[in-house]
C-alpha positions as CSV (number, residue, x, y, z in Angstrom):
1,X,121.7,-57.2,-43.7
2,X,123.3,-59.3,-40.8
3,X,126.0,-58.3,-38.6
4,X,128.0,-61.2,-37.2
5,X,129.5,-61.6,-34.2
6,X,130.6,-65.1,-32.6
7,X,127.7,-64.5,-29.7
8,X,125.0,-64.6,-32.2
9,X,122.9,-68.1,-32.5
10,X,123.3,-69.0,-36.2
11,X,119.4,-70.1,-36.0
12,X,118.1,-66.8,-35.3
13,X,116.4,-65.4,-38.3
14,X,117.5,-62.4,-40.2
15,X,115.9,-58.7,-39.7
16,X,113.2,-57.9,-42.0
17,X,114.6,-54.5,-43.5
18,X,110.7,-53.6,-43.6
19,X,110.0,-53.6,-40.3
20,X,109.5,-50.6,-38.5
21,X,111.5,-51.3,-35.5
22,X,114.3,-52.7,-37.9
23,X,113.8,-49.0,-40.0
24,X,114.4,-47.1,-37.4
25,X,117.2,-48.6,-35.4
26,X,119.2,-48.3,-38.8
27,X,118.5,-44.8,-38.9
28,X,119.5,-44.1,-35.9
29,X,122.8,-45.6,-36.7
30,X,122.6,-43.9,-39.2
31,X,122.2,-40.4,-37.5
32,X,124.8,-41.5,-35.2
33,X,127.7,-42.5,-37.7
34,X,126.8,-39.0,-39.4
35,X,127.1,-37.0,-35.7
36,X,130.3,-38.6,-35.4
37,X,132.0,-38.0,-38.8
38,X,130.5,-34.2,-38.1
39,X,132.5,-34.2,-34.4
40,X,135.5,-35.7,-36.2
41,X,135.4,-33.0,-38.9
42,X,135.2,-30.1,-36.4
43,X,137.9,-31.6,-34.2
44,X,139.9,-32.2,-37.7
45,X,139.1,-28.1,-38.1
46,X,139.7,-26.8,-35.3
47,X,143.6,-29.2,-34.7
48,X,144.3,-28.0,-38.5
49,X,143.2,-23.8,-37.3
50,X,145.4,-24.0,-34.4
51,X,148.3,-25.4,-36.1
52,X,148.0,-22.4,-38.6
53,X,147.8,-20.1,-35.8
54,X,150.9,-21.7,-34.2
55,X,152.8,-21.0,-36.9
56,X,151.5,-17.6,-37.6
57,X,152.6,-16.8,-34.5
58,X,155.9,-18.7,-34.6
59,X,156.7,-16.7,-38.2
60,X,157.2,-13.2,-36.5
């Protein structure tokens, strides 16, 4: 797998996937990505409970 960007030098050779430094920087992106959708979730929660309490308190 090869992420391009227009700074990379098209004769640089490609990560081996097997490589232990290669392994673990993908999962650490990996961990990442997955912190993030968790923070988004939570934020997603808590906007979504406070609406629902707005109105709750807006319905008496």
């Amino acid at each position: 797998m090869r992420l391009h960007h227009r700074w990379d030098d098209e004769d640089r050779p490609e990560p081996h996937l097997t490589d232990p430094a290669t392994a673990a920087a993908f999962s650490r992106a990996a961990r990442d990505v997955r912190i993030v959708k968790v923070i988004h979730l939570g934020l997603l929660a808590l906007g979504i409970g406070l609406l629902a309490f707005a109105l709750l308190i807006r319905a008496r």
